[in-house]
N, CA, C and O of each residue as an XYZ file, in Angstrom:
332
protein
N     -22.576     -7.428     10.621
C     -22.355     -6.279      9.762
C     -20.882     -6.209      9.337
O     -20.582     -6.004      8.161
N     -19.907     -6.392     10.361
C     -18.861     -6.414      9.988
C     -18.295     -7.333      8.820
O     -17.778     -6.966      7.766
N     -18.559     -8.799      9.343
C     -18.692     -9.668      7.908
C     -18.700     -9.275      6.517
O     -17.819     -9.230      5.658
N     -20.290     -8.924      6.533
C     -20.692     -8.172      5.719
C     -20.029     -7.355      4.838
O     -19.915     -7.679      3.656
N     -19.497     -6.150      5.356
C     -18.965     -5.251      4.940
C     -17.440     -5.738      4.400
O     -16.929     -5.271      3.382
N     -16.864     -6.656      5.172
C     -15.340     -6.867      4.740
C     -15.531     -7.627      3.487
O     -14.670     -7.488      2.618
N     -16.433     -8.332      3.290
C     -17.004     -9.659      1.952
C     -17.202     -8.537      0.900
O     -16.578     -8.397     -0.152
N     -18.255     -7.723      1.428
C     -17.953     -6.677     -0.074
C     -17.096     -6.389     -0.374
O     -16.754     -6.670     -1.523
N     -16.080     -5.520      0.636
C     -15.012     -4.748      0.033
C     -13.859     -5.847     -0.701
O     -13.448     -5.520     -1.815
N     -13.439     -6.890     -0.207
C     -12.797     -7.623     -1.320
C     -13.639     -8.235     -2.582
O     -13.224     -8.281     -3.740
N     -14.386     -8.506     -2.307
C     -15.434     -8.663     -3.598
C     -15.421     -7.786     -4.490
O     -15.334     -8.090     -5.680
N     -15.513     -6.435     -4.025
C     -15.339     -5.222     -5.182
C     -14.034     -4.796     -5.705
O     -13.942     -4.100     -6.716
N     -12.729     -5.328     -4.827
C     -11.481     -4.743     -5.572
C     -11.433     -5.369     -6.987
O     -11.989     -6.440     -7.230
N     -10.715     -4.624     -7.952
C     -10.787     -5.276     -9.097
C      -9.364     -6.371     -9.357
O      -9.305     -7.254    -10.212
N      -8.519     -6.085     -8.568
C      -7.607     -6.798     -8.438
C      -7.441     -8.094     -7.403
O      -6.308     -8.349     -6.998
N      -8.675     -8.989     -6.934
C      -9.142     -9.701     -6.380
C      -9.759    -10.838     -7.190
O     -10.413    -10.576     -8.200
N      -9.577    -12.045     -6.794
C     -10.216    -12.959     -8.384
C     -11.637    -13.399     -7.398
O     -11.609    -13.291     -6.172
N     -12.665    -13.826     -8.041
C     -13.629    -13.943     -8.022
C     -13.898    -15.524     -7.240
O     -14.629    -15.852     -6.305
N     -12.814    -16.395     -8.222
C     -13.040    -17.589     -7.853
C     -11.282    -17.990     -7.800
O     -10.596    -17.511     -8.702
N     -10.600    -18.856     -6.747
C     -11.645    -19.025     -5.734
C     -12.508    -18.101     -4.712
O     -11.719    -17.503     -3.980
N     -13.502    -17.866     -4.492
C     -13.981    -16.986     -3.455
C     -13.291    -16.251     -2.428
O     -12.530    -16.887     -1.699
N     -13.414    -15.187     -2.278
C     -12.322    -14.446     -0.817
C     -13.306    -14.966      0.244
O     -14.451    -15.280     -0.083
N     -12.847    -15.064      1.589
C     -13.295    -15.438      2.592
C     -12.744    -14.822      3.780
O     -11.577    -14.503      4.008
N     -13.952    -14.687      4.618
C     -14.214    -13.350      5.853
C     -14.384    -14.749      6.769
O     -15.145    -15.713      6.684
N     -13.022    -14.285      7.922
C     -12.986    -15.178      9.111
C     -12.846    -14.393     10.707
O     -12.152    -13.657     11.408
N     -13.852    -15.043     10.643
C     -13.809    -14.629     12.420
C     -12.612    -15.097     13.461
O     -13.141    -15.838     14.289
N     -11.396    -14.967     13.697
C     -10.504    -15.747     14.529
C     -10.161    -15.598     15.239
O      -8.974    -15.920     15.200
N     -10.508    -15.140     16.335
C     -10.655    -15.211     17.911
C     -11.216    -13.601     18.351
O     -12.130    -12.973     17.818
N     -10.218    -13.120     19.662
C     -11.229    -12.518     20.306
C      -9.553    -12.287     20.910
O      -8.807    -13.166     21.342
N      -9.241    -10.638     20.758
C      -7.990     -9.722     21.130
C      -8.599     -9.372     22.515
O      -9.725     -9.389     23.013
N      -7.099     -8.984     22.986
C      -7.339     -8.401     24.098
C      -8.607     -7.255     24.409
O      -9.287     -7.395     25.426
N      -8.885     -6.033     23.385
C      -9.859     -5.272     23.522
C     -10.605     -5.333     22.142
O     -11.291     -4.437     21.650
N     -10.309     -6.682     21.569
C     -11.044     -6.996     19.809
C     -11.309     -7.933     19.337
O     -10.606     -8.920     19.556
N     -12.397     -8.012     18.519
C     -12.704     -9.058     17.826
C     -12.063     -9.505     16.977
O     -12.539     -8.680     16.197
N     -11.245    -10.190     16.215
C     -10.231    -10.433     14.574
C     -10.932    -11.006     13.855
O     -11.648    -11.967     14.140
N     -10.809    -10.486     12.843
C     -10.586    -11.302     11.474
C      -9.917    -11.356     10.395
O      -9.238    -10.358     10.154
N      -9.885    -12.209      9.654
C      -8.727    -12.351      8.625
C      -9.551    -12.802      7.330
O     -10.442    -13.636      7.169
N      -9.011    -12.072      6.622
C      -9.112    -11.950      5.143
C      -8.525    -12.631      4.489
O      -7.340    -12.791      4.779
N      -9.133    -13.389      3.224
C      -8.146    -14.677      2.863
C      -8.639    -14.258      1.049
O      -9.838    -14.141      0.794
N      -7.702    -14.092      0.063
C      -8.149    -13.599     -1.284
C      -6.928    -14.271     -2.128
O      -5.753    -14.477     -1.826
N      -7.488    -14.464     -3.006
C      -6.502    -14.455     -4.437
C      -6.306    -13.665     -5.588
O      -7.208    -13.244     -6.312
N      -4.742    -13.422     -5.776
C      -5.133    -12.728     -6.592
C      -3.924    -13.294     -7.969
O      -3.051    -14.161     -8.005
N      -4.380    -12.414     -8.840
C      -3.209    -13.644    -10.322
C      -1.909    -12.444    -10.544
O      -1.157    -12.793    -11.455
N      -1.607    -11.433    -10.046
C      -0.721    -10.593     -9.803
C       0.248    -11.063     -8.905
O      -0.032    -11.293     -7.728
N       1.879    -11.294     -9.591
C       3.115    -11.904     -8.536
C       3.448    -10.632     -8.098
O       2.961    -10.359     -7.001
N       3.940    -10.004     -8.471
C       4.256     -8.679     -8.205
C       4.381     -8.284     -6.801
O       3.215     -7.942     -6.609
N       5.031     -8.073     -5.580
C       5.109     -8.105     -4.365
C       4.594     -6.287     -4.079
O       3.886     -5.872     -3.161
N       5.025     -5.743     -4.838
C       4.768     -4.106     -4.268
C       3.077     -3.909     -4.809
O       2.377     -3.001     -4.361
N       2.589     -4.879     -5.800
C       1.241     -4.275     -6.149
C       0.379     -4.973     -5.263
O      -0.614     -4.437     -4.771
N       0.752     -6.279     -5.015
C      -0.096     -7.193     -4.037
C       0.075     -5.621     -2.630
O      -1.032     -5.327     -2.177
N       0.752     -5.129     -2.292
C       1.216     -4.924     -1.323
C      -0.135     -3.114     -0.844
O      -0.776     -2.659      0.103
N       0.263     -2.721     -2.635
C      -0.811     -1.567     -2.519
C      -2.505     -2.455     -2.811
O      -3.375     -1.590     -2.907
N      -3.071     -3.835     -2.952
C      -3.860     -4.100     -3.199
C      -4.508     -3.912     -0.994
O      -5.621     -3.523     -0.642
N      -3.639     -4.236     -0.277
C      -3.708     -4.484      0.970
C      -4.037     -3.353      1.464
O      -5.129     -3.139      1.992
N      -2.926     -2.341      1.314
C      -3.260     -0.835      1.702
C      -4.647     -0.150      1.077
O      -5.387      0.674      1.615
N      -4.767     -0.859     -0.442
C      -6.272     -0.228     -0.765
C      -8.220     -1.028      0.016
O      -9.289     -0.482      0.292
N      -7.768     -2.339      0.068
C      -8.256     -2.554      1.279
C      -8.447     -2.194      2.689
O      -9.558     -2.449      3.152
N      -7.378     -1.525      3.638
C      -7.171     -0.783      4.739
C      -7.935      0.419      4.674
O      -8.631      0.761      5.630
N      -7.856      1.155      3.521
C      -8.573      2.448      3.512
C      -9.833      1.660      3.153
O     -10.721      2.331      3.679
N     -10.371      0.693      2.599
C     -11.662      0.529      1.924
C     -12.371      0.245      3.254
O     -13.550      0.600      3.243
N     -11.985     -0.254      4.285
C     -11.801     -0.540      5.609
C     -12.207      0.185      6.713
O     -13.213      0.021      7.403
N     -11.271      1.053      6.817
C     -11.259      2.447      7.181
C     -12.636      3.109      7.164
O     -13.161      3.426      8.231
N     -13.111      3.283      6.246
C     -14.349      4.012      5.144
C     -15.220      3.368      5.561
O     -15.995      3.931      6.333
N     -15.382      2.341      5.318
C     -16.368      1.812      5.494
C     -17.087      1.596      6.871
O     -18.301      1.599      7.073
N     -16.345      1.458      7.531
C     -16.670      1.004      9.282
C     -17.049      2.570     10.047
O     -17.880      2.777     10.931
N     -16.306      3.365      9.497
C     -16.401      4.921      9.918
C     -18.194      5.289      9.149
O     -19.038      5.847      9.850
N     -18.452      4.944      7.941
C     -19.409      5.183      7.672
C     -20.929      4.298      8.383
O     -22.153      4.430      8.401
N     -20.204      3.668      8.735
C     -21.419      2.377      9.759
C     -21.112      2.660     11.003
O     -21.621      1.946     11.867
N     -20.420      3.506     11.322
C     -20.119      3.876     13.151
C     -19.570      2.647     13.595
O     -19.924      2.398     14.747
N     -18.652      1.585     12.968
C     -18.020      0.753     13.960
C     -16.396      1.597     14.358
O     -15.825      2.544     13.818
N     -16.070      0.802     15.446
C     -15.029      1.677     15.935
C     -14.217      0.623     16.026
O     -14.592     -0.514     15.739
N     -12.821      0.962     16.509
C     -11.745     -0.181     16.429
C     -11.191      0.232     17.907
O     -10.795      1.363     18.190
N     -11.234     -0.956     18.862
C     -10.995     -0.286     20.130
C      -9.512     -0.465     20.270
O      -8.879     -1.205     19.517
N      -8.960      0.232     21.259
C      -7.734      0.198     21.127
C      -7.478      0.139     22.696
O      -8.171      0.786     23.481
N      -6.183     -0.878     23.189
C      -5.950     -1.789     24.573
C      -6.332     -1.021     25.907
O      -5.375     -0.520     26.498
N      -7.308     -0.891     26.344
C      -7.869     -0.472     27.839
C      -6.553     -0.799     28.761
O      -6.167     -1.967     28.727
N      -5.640      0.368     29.796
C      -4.835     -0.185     30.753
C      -5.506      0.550     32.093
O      -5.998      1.672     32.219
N      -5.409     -0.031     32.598
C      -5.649      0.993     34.423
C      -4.459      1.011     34.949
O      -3.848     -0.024     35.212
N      -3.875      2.518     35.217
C      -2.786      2.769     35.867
C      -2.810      3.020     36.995
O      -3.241      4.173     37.025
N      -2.605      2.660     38.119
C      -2.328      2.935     39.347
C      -0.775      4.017     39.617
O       0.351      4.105     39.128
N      -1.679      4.773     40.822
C      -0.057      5.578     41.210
C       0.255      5.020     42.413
O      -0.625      4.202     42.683
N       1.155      5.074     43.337
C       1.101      4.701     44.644
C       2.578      5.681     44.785
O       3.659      5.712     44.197
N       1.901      6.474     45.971
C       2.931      7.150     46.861
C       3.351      6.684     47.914
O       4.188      7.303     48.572
C-alpha cells in the first residue's frame, strides 16, 4: 500500500515528468522503519521550486498515509533509572 500510494503521489504532481518514470524504492529497514526513496525528474533548474516541489510531496505524504491509517513510528528507547 505504501508503494502504492507514494507512485501515485509523484505521478500526480504536475511538476514531475512522466518519462523517465518516477520510481518507489524500498531501501532498507531503520531503526523503528521501513525507508524509501523517491527518485523523479523534473525539467525545472530552479533550486527553491525543485525545493517547494519536495515539500509539496511531504504534505501529499502526510495526507495520504493519515488517510490510510499508516503511521510513521518514531525511535522506541527503554530508560532505565538506577538508584
Amino acid at each position: 500500500l505504501v508503494k502504492q500510494l507514494l507512485a501515485q503521489i509523484i505521478q500526480e504532481h504536475p511538476n514531475i515528468l512522466k518519462t523517465p518514470s518516477p520510481i518507489v524504492r524500498f531501501t532498507g529497514f531503520g531503526d523503528s522503519s521501513l525507508d524509501f526513496q523517491l527518485l523523479f525528474w523534473t525539467s525545472i533548474a530552479h533550486f527553491q521550486i525543485i525545493e517547494d516541489v519536495k515539500s509539496d510531496l511531504h504534505f501529499a505524504i502526510d495526507q495520504a498515509f493519515r488517510t490510510h491509517d499508516i503511521t510513521i513510528p518514531f525511535p522506541q528507547r527503554d530508560v532505565w533509572v538506577k538508584k
